[in-house]
C-alpha positions as a LaTeX table, in Angstrom:
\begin{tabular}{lrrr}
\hline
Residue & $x$ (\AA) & $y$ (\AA) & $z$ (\AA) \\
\hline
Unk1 & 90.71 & $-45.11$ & $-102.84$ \\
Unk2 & 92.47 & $-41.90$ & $-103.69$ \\
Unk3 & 91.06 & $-42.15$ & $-107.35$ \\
Unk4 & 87.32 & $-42.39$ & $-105.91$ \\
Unk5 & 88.17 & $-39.28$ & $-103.60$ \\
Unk6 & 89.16 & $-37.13$ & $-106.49$ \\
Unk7 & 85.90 & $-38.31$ & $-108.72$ \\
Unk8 & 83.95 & $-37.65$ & $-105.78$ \\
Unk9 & 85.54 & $-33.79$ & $-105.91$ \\
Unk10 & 85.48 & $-33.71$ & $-109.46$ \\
Unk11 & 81.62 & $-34.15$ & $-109.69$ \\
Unk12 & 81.38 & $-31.98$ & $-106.40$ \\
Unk13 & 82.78 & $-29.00$ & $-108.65$ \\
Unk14 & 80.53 & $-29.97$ & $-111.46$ \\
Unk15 & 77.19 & $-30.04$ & $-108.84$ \\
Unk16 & 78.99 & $-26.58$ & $-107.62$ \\
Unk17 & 79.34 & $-25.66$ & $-111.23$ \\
Unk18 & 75.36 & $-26.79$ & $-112.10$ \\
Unk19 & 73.29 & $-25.26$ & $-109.20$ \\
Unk20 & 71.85 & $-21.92$ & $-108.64$ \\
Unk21 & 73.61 & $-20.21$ & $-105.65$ \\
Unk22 & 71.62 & $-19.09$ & $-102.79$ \\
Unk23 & 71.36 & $-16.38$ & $-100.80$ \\
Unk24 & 71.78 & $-18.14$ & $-97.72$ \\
Unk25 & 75.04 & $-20.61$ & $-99.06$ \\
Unk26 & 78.00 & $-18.86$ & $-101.13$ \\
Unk27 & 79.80 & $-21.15$ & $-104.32$ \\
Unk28 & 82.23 & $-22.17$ & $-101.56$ \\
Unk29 & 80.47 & $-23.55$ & $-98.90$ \\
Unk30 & 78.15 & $-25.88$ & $-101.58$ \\
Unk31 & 81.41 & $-26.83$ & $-103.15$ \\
Unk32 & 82.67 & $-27.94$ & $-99.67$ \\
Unk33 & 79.14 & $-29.70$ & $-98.66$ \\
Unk34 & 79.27 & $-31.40$ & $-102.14$ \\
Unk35 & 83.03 & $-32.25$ & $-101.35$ \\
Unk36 & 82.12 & $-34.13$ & $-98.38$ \\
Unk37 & 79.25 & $-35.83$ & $-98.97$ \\
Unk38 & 80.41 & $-37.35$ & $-102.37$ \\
Unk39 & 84.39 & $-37.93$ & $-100.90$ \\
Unk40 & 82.57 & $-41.06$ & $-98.93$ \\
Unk41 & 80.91 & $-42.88$ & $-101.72$ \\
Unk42 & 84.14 & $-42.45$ & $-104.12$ \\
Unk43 & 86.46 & $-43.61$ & $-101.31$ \\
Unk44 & 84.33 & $-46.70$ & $-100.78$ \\
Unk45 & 83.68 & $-47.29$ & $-104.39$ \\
Unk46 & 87.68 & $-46.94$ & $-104.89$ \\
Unk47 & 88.09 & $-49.70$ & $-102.11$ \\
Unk48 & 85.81 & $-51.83$ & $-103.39$ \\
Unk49 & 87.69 & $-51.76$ & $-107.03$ \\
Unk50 & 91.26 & $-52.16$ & $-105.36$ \\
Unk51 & 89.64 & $-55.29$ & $-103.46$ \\
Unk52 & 88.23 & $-56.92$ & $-107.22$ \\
Unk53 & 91.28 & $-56.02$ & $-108.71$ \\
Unk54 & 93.54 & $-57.60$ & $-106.01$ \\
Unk55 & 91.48 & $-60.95$ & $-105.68$ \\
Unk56 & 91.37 & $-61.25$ & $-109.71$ \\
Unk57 & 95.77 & $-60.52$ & $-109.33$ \\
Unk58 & 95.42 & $-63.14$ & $-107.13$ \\
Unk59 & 93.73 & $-65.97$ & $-108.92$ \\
Unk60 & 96.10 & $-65.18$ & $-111.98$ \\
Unk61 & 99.42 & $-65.79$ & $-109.77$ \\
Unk62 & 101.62 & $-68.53$ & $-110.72$ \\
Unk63 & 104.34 & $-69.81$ & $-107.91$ \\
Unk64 & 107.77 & $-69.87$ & $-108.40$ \\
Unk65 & 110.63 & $-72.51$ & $-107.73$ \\
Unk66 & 113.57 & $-70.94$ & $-106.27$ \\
Unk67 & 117.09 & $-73.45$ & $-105.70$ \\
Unk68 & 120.18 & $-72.54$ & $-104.25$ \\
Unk69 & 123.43 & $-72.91$ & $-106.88$ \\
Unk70 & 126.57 & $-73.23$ & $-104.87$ \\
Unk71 & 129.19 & $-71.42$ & $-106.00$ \\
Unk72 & 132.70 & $-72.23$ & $-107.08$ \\
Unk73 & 135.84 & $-71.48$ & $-105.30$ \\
Unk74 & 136.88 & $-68.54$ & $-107.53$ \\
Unk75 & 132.98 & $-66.91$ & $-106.33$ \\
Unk76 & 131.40 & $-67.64$ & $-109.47$ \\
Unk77 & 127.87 & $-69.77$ & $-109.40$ \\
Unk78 & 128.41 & $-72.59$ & $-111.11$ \\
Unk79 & 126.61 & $-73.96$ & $-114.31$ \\
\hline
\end{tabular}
């Protein structure tokens, strides 16, 4: 989710970078519109990748057998 926040800043500076300032808005206060309104998408889009990635991680897990090996009187597990 953080990775979809940053490309959402990332092209915010690049809209920034692209348009024609105004009169009216300064570089700063586009950047920060930008910033916010593209911060939403990229967070959502970055959830929805963590979810595909986790339910393909999922599908690929394998279980594992785990068994108790008493140990010896000196400490040592035996073989």
């Amino acid at each position: 989710m953080v990775a979809g926040a940053l490309v959402g800043v990332i092209v915010a500076g690049a809209l920034t970078l692209m348009s024609n300032g105004t009169e009216q808005f300064d570089a700063g206060s586009v950047f920060g519109f930008f910033a916010v309104l593209l911060m939403l998408p990229g967070i959502g889009l970055g959830a929805v990748a963590a979810l595909v990635i986790d339910r393909r991680s999922v599908r690929r897990a394998g279980t594992a057998v785990v068994e108790s090996v008493p140990e010896d009187e000196s400490g040592h597990a035996g073989a």
